[in-house]
C-alpha positions in Angstrom: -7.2 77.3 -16.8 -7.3 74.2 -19.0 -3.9 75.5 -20.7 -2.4 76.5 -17.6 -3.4 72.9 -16.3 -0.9 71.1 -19.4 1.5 73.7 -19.5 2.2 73.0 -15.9 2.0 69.2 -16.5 4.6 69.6 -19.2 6.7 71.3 -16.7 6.8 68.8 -14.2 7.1 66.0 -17.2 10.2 67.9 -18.1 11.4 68.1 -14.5 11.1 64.2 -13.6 12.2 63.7 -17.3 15.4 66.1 -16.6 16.0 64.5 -13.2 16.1 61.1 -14.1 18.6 61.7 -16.6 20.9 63.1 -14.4 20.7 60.5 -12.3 21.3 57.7 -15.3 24.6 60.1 -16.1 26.1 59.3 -12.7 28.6 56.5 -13.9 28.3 55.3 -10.0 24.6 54.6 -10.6 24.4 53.6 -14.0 27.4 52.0 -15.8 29.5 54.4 -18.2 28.6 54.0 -21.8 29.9 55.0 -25.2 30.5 58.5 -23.8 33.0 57.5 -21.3 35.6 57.5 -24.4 34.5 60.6 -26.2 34.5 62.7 -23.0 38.2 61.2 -21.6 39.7 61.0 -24.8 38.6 65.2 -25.3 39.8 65.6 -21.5 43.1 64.3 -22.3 43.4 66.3 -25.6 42.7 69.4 -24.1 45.2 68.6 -21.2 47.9 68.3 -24.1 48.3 64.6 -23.3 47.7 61.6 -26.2 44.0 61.1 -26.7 44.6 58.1 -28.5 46.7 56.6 -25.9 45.1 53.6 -24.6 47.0 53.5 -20.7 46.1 57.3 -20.7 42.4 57.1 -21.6 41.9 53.9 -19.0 43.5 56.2 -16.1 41.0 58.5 -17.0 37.8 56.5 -17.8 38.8 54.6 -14.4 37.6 58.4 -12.8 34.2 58.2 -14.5 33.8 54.1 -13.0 35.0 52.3 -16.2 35.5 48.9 -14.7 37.3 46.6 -18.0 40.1 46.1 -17.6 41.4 47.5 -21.0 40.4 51.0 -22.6 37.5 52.2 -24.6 39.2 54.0 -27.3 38.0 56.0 -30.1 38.8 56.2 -33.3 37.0 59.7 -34.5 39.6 62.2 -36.3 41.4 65.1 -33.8 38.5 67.7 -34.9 35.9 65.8 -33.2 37.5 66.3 -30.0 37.7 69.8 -30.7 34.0 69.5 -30.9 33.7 67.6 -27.3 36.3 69.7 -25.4 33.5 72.1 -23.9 31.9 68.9 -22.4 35.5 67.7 -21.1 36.1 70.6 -18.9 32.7 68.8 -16.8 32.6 65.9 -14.6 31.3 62.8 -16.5 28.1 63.0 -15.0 27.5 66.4 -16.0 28.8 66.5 -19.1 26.8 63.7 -19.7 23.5 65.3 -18.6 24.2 67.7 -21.1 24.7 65.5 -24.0 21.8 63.6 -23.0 19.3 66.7 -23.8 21.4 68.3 -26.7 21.5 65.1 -28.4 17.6 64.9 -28.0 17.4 68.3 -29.1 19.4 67.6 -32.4 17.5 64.4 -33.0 14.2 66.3 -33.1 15.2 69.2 -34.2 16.8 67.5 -37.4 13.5 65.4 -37.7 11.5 68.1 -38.1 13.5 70.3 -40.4 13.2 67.1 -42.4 9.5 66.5 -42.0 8.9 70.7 -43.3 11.5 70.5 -46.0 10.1 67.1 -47.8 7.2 68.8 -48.0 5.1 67.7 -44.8 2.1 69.7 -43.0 2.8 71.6 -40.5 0.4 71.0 -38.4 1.6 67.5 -38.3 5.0 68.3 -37.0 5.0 66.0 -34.3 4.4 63.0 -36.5 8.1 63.5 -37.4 9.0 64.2 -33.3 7.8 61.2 -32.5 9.2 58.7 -35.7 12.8 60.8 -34.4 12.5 59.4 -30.9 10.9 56.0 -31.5 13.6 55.0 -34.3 15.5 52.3 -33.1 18.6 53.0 -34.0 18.4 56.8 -32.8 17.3 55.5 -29.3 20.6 53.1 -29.2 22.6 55.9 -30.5 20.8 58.5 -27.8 20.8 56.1 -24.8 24.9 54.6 -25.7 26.6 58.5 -26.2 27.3 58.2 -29.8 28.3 61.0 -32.2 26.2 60.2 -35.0 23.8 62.8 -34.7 26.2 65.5 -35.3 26.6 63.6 -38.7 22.5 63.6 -39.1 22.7 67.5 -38.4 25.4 68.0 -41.0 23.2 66.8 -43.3 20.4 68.3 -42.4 21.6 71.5 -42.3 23.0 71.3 -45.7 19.7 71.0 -47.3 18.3 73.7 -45.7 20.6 76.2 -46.5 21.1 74.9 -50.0 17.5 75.4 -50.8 18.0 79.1 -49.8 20.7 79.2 -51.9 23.2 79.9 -49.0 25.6 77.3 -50.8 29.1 78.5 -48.9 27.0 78.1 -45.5 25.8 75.0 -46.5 29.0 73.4 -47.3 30.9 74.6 -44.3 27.8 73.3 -41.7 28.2 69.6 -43.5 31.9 70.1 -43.7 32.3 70.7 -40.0 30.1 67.9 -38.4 30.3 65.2 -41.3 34.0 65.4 -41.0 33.1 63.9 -37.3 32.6 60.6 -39.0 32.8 61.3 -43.2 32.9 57.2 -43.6 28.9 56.9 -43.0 28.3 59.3 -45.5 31.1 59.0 -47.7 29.0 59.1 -51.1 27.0 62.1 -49.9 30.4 63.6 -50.0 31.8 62.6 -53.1 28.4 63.3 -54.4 28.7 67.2 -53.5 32.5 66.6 -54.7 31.5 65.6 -58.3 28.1 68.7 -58.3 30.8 71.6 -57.4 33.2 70.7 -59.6 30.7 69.6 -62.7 28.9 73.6 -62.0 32.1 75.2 -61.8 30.8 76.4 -58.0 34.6 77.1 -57.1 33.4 79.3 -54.0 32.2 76.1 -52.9 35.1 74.0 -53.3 36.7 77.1 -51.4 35.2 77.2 -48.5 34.9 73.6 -48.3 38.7 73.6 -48.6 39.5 76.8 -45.9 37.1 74.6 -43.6 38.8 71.4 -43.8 42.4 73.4 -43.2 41.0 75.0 -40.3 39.5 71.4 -38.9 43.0 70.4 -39.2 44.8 73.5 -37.9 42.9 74.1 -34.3 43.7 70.7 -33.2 47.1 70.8 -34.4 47.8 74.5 -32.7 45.9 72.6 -29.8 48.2 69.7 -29.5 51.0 69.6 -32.8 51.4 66.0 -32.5 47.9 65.1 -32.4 47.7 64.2 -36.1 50.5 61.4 -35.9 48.7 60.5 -32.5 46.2 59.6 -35.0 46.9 58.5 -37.7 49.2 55.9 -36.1 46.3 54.9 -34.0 44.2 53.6 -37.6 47.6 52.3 -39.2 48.7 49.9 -35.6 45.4 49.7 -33.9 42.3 50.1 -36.8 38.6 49.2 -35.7 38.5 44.9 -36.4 36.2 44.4 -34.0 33.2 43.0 -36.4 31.1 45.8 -37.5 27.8 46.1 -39.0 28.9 45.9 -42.3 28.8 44.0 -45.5 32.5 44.4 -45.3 32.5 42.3 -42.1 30.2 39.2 -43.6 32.9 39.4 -46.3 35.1 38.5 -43.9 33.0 36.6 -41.9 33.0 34.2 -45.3 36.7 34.4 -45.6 37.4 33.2 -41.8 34.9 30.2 -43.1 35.6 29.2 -46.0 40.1 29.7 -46.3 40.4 29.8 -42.5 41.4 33.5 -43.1 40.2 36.9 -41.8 40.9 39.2 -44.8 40.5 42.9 -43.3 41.1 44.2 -46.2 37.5 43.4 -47.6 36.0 45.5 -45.7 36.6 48.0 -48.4 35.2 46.0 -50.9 31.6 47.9 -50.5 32.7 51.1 -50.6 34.5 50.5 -53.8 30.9 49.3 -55.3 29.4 52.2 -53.5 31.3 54.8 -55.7 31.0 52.6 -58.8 27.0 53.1 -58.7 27.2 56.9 -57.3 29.4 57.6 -60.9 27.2 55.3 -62.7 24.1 57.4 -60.5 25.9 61.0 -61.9 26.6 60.2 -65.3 22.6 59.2 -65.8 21.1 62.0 -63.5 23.7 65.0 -63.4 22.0 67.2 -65.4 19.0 66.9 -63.5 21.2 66.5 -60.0 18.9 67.9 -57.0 19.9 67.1 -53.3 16.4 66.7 -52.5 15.9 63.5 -54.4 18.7 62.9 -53.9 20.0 62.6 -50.3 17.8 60.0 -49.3 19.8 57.6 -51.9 23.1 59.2 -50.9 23.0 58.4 -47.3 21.2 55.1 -47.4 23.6 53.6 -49.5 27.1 55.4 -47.6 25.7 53.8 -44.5 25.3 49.7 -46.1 28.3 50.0 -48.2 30.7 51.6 -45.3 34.0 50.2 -44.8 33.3 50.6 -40.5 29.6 51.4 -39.4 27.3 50.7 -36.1 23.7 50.3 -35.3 23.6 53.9 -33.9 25.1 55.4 -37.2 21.8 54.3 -38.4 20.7 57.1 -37.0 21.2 58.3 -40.3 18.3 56.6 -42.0 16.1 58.9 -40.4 16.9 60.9 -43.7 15.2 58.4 -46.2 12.7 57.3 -43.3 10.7 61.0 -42.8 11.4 60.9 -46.6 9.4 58.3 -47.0 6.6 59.0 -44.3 5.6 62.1 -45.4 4.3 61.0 -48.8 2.8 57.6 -47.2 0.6 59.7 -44.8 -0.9 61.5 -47.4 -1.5 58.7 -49.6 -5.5 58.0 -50.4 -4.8 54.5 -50.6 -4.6 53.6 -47.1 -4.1 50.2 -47.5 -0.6 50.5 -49.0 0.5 53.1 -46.7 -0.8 50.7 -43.7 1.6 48.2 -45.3 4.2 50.7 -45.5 3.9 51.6 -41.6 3.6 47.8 -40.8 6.8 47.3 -42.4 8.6 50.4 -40.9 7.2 49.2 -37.3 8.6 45.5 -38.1 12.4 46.7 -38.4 12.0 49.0 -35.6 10.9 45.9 -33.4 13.6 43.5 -34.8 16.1 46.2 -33.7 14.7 46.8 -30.6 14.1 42.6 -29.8 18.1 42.4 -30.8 19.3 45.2 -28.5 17.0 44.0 -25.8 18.6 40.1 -26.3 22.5 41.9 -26.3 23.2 40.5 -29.5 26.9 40.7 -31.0 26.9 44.0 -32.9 27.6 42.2 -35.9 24.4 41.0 -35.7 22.3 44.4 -37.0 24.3 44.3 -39.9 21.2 43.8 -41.8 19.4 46.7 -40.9 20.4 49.4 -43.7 19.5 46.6 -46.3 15.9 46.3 -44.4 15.7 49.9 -44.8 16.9 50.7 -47.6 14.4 48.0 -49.6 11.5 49.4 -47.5 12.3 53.1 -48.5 12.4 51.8 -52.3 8.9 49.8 -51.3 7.7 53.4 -49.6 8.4 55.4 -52.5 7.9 53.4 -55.4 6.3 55.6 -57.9 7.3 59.0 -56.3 9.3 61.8 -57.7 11.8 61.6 -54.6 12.5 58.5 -55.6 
């Protein structure tokens, strides 16, 4: 009885849960979000029309209740529409329903793949459950639409299956959902770049290359023009709306201090980036394992990229269960009570900014918080 008693309170949880999301997805009820692009700009793309045309994509966000007067447009490469255009055949609201749960679904599920494959007890799965869907950035990336998560998968998939030794699989899973939005994780993929070529793993470099032709191939069978659509898109109209970057308090110094915005300093960071990942190989190569490490890999990408947002922080969920599952095992409680102090003190700030509406800009110093407060975590560790 007492089982039957939860199961059927979960059920009803679930229910009330399932409802009111449907009911946030209605753009009449609740104002479009991030989604609104994705969802029109794959709608458009699978009708053969421009995705990245900016009157087109404001006709059609105007039918999912996008009031601005000007378009949200998207910058993601022509594959990632691929990747929504099951979702654009729906109405906004259901196709927004949808992503609601499966991007729950990925954010756990990725979560506790992590949690089991750094080394975690089982029975404490849901540790990792709940530090997926109380991460700050996840939640803004989860509540606004964003794609990240796909990213986050990529990754996570990649480990897996490289454990088992299914290395073909595992490149073609990172290859396919990384590509999405390769600039967050760009050392991650120069890392694998430099480890296939320095092991002579050509079947790796194989399918990694078949992959990437056929990313470009469906959407250019799809729509032949696409890839110009694009790529004049990033040359006339590329993202300079401030981002959280170091790249954009570069030029946020510029605009002070020569009464110039220099764009190009945005990829400044990444050029420092792949200066310490060489540095990083030449030390470490002969001892190179992705376990140890990815945490690195994808902190790093993510505060050195040229164009990143507080939901691609969804990301640092990597070196974050990382970190936590050593710190709850710890004996010395004291330290790992300052560890979780200092976890739960960026997750507030984040939270206390996206509550206020700061300027995006403004989170810019979250992957630097996080990345000092992994190297704090794991100070002394192997992972590390």
């Amino acid at each position: 009885m007492r089982w039957f008693i939860v199961r059927a309170t979960l059920l009803v949880a679930v229910a009330v849960l399932g409802g009111l999301l449907y009911r946030l997805s209605d753009p009449f009820r609740s104002p479009p979000d991030d989604f609104v692009a994705f969802w029109s700009s794959a709608r458009l793309f699978v009708a053969g029309a421009n995705p990245y045309d900016a009157d087109e994509l404001l006709r059609v966000e105007r039918s999912a209740n996008w009031t601005k007067d000007h378009a949200y447009r998207v910058w993601e490469p022509p594959w990632a529409l691929v990747a929504m255009a099951p979702l654009a055949a729906l109405s906004y609201q259901d196709a927004r329903f949808i992503w609601f749960v499966l991007h729950l679904a990925l954010l756990v599920a990725a979560a506790d793949r992590l949690w089991l494959y750094y080394g975690g007890d089982r029975a404490r799965r849901g540790v990792a459950w709940i530090a997926a869907v109380t991460f700050a950035p996840a939640v803004i990336g989860w509540r606004t639409g964003q794609l990240t998560v796909l990213v986050l998968a990529g990754v996570v998939a990649f480990l897996g299956l490289e454990r088992r030794g299914r290395l073909g699989l595992a490149t073609a899973a990172f290859v396919v959902l990384a590509s999405i939005k390769p600039h967050v994780v760009y050392l991650f993929c120069f890392g694998l770049g430099l480890w296939t070529v320095a092991a002579r793993r050509w079947r790796v470099g194989g399918v990694a290359l078949v992959v990437a032709a056929l990313l470009v191939g469906v959407p250019w069978a799809m729509r032949p023009s696409v890839l110009g659509d694009f790529l004049t898109t990033m040359v006339q109209s590329p993202p300079y709306q401030p981002a959280s970057t170091i790249g954009t308090v570069l030029r946020e110094i510029s605009t002070a201090t020569v009464g110039r915005d220099f764009y190009p300093l945005v990829f400044l960071p990444p050029a420092f980036g792949t200066a310490w990942l060489v540095r990083r190989w030449v030390r470490r190569r002969e001892g190179w394992r992705w376990e140890s490490e990815t945490p690195l890999l994808v902190a790093v990408s993510l505060l050195t990229a040229p164009f990143a947002w507080i939901y691609d922080a969804v990301l640092l969920l990597v070196p974050v269960i990382c970190a936590l599952v050593p710190v709850l095992q710890r004996a010395d409680r004291r330290r790992s009570r300052a560890v979780l102090w200092g976890y739960g003190a960026i997750n507030v700030g984040v939270f206390a900014q996206n509550v206020a509406d700061v300027h995006p800009f403004l989170y810019f110093w979250v992957p630097t918080a996080l990345l000092i407060w992994y190297a704090s975590a794991t100070r002394g560790q192997r992972v590390s």
